[in-house]
C-alpha positions in Angstrom: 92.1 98.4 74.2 90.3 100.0 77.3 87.7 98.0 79.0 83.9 99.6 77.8 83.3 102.4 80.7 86.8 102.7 81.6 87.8 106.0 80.5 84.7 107.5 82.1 86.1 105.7 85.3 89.3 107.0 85.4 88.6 110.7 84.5 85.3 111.0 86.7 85.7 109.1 90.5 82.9 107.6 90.9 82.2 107.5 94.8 79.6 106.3 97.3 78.4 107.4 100.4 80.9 105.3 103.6 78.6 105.0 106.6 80.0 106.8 109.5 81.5 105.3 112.7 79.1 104.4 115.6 80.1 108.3 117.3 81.0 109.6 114.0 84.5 110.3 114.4 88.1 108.6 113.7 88.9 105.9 116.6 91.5 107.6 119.7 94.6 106.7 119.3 95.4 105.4 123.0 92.3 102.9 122.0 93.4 99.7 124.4 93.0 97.4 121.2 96.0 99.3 119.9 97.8 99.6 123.5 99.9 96.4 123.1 101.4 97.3 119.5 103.0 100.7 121.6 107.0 100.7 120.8 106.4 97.2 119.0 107.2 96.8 115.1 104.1 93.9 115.0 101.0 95.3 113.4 98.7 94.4 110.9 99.6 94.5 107.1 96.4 96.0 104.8 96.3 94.7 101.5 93.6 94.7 98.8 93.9 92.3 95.9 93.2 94.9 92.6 91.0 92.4 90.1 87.7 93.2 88.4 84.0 91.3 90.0 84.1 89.3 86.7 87.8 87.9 87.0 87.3 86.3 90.4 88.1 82.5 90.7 84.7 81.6 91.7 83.0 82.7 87.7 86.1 81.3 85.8 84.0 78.3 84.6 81.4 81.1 83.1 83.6 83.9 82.2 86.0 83.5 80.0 89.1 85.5 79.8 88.6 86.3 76.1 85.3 87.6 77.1 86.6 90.3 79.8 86.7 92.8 77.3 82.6 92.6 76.5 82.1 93.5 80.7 81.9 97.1 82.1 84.5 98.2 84.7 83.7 99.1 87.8 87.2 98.9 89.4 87.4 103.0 90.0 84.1 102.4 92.0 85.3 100.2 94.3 88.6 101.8 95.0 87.3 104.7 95.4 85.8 103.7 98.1 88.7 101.8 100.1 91.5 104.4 99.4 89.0 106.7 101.1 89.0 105.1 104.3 92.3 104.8 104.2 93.0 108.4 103.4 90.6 109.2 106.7 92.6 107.0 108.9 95.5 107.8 107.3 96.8 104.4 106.7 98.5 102.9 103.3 98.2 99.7 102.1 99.6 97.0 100.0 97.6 96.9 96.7 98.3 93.0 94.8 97.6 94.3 91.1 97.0 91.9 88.1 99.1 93.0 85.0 95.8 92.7 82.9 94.1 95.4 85.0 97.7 97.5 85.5 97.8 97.7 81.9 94.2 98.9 81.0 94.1 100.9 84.1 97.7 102.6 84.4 96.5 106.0 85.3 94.6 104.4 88.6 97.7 102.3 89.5 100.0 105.5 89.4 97.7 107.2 92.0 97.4 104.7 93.9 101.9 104.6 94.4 101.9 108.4 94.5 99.6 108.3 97.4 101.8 106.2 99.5 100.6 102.8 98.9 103.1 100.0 98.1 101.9 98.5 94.9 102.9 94.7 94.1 102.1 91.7 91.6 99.3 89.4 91.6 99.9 87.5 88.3 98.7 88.8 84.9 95.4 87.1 84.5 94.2 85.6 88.0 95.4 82.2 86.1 96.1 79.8 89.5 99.8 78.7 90.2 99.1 75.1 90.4 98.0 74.5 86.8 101.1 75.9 85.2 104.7 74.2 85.6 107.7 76.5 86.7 108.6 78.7 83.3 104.6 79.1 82.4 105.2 81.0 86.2 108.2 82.4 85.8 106.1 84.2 81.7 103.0 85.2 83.8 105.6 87.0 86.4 108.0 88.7 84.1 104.6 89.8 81.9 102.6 91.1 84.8 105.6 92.9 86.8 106.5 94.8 83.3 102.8 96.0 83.0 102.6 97.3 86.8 105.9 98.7 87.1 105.3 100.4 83.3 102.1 102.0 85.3 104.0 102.9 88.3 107.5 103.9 87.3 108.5 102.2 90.7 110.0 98.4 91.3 107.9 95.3 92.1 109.0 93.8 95.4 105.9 91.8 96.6 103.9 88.9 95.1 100.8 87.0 95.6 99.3 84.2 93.8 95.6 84.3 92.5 93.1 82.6 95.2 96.2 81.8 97.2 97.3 78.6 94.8 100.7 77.9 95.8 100.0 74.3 97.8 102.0 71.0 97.2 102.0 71.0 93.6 104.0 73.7 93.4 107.2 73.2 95.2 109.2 75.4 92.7 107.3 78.6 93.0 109.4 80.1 95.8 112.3 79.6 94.0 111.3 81.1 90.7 110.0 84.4 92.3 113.7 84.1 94.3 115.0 84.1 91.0 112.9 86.8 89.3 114.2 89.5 92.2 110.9 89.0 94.6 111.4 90.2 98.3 108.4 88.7 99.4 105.4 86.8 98.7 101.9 86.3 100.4 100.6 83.3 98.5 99.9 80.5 101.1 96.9 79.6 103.1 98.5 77.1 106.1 95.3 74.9 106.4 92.4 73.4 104.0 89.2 75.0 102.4 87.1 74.0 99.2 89.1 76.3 97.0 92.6 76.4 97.9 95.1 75.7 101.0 98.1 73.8 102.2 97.9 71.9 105.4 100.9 71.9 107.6 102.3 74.7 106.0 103.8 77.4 109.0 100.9 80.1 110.3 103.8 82.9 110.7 105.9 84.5 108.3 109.0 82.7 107.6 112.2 82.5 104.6 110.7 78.9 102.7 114.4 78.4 101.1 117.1 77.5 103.0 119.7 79.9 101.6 117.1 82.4 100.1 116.3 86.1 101.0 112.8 85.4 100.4 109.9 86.3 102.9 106.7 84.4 102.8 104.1 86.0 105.1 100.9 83.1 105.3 97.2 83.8 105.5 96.0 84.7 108.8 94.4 81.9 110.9 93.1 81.1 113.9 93.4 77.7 115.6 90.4 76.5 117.4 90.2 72.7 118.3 92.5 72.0 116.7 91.4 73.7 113.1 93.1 76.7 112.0 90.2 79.0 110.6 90.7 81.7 108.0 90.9 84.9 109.7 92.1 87.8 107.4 89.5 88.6 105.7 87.3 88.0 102.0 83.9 86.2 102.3 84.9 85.1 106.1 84.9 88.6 106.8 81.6 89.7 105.3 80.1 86.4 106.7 81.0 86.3 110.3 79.8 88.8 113.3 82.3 92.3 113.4 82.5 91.8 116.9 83.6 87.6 116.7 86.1 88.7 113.6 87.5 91.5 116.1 88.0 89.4 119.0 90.5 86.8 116.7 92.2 89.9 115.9 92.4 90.7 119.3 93.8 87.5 120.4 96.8 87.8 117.9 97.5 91.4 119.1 97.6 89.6 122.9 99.8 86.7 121.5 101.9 89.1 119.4 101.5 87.4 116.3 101.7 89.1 112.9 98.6 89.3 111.2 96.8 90.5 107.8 93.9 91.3 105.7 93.1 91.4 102.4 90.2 92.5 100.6 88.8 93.1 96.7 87.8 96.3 95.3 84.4 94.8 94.3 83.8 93.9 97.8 82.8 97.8 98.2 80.3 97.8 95.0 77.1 95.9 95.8 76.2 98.0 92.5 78.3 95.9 90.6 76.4 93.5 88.0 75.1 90.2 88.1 77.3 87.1 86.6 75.1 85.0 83.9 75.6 81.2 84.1 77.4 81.6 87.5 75.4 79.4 90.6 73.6 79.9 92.9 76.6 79.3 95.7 78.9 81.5 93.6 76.5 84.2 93.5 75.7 84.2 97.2 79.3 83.9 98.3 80.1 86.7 95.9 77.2 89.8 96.9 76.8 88.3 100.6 77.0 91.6 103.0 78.5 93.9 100.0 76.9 96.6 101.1 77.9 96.4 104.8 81.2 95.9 103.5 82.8 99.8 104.0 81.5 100.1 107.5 83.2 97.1 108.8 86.0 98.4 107.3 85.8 101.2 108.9 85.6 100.1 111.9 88.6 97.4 111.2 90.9 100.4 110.5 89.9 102.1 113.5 90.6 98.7 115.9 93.8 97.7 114.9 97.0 99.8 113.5 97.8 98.8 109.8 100.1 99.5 107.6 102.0 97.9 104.2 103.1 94.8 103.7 106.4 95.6 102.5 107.6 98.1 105.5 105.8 95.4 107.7 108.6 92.8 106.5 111.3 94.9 106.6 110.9 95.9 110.0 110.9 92.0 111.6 112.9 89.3 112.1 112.1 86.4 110.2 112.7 83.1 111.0 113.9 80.3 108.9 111.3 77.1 107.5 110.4 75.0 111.0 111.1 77.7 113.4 108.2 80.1 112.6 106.8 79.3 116.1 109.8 79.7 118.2 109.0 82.8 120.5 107.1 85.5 118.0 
C-alpha cells in the first residue's frame, strides 16, 4: 500500500528553489582545498541516508511504525533537492535506503541507480542493531536487501545501521553482514554522544574480522583535546559555522585521512510537517537550520571532491583491526 501523497510524488517532482553560490557559479576545479587530493585515490565519500522525517530515531517514542502509513510523504521533496546539486557538480553518491521506503518508493530508487548513484541497505524499518540478537539482524537484512535490490535490479554491496547502532552489544554484526555477502559497512561512530557511539573503536576505515573481506569505514571525527568530535555531517552540520565545519574538513584533506558525510533527504524540506507528541529538544534538533540546509551543501560539494562510497573502498588499501593509524 503506497504511503497517502506518494503517487503524486513520484509522477510530479516536486522541487524547490537551491540558493546560488556566493559568485553564482560551480567552484574551479584547481580550487587549493581540492589541490592535495591531485593524483591521490583519498576523497570524500557523499552519502545520504533515504528515510522519511517521521521514521527518524529521535520520534520513535511518538511515532509508531504501525502508524507510518497515516503520514504524508515528502521523500520526492527532499531528494529532489539533493540529487540536484549533485547533478550540477556532477558528483554521485552513496544513497543508504530502508527496505520499507525501497518498497513503497521503487520507481524513485531505480532513478536514483540509473543516474549513477551506488544504492545500498540501511535496514528495513530504522529498527536499531543493538536491540535485536544476531538472526533478528541477519531477517531485517535479508528483508530489506530483497526490497532495494527488487527496486533497483542491481546487487546490494553496502550497509549501514540506523542511527549508527552497532557499539559493544553487538559484537556479531560484522560477521553476519560477512556472511550475508556485504562488501562493506558504515555503521560505527568511534567515540560517545547521547544517542549512539562506541569509544575506542578505530577513526579510519579498517577490515573488523581477522580473516574477513569486510570494510568498515567509521564516522568522521575530529580529535580536539583529546575528544574526537563528530564531523560528517547531520545536526552537527546544520548546527556549527560553514566556515568551522570546512576547516575540520580541511585538516583531514592536509593529514590525508579519509573522510565522509552523510545527510537525510528531510534535511532539505523545512516544509515538511510538524511531529505531535515529540519534545521540545526533538523538535529543535530536528528543523534547526533546514532551510539553510541546500546552500551549505552547495558549497560543501564545491570545497571538497566526493564521490561514492563503494568506488571510494575499492580504490584503497585497508588495513587490518589495530593498525588503522599506521601511516594513512
Amino acid at each position: 500500500m503506497p504511503l497517502p501523497g506518494a503517487t503524486k510524488g513520484l509522477e510530479i517532482r516536486t522541487r524547490q528553489t537551491i540558493p546560488p553560490n556566493r559568485k553564482g557559479e560551480p567552484a574551479k576545479q584547481d580550487d587549493p582545498v581540492k589541490a592535495p587530493f591531485a593524483g591521490s585515490p583519498i576523497r570524500g565519500a557523499f552519502t545520504v541516508d533515504v528515510e522519511e522525517y517521521f521514521q527518524v530515531g529521535a520520534f520513535e517514542r511518538v511515532v509508531r511504525r504501525d502508524a507510518w502509513e497515516c503520514y504524508p510523504s515528502r521523500l520526492a521533496t527532499g531528494l529532489s533537492v539533493v540529487t540536484d546539486l549533485m547533478d550540477e557538480a556532477g558528483v554521485r553518491a552513496t544513497f543508504f535506503v530502508l527496505g520499507w521506503v525501497a518498497e513503497r518508493h521503487a520507481p524513485l530508487i531505480r532513478r536514483l541507480a540509473e543516474s549513477g548513484h551506488e544504492i545500498a541497505c540501511h535496514g528495513w524499518d530504522h529498527r536499531r542493531v543493538f536491540r535485536m540478537n544476531a538472526e533478528e539482524f541477519r531477517a531485517d537484512l535479508r528483508r530489506a536487501r530483497r526490497a532495494i535490490e527488487d527496486a533497483t535490479g542491481e546487487r546490494v554491496q553496502g550497509y549501514r545501521a540506523p542511527s549508527f547502532s552497532f557499539d559493544r552489544r553487538t559484537p556479531w554484526a560484522h560477521a553476519v553482514l560477512e556472511e550475508e555477502g556485504f562488501a562493506y559497512s558504515s555503521s560505527i561512530f568511534p567515540g560517545r554522544t547521547d544517542h549512539y557511539g562506541m569509544p575506542g573503536a578505530p577513526r579510519w576505515p579498517y577490515r573488523p574480522l581477522a580473516d574477513g573481506r569486510l570494510r568498515e569505514f567509521p564516522i568522521t571525527t575530529l580529535e580536539v583535546f583529546g575528544h574526537r568530535l563528530p564531523w560528517a555531517g547531520g545536526g552537527y552540520f546544520r548546527l556549527a559555522p560553514y566556515r568551522l565545519y570546512r576547516a575540520g574538513y580541511r585538516r583531514l584533506v592536509a593529514a590525508r585521512r579519509p573522510f565522509l558525510f552523510y545527510c537525510h533527504p528531510w534535511e532539505f524540506d523545512p516544509d515538511q510537517p510538524g511531529i505531535e507528541g515529540a519534545d521540545l529538544k526533538s523538535r529543535l534538533r530536528h528543523r534547526l537550520n533546514l532551510s539553510r540546509m541546500a546552500a551549505r551543501v552547495r558549497r560543501l560539494i564545491g570545497d571538497f571532491p566526493w564521490g561514492r562510497m563503494d568506488e571510494w573502498l575499492e580504490s584503497c588499501a585497508i588495513r587490518n583491526k589495530g593498525r588503522e593509524d599506521d601511516g594513512w
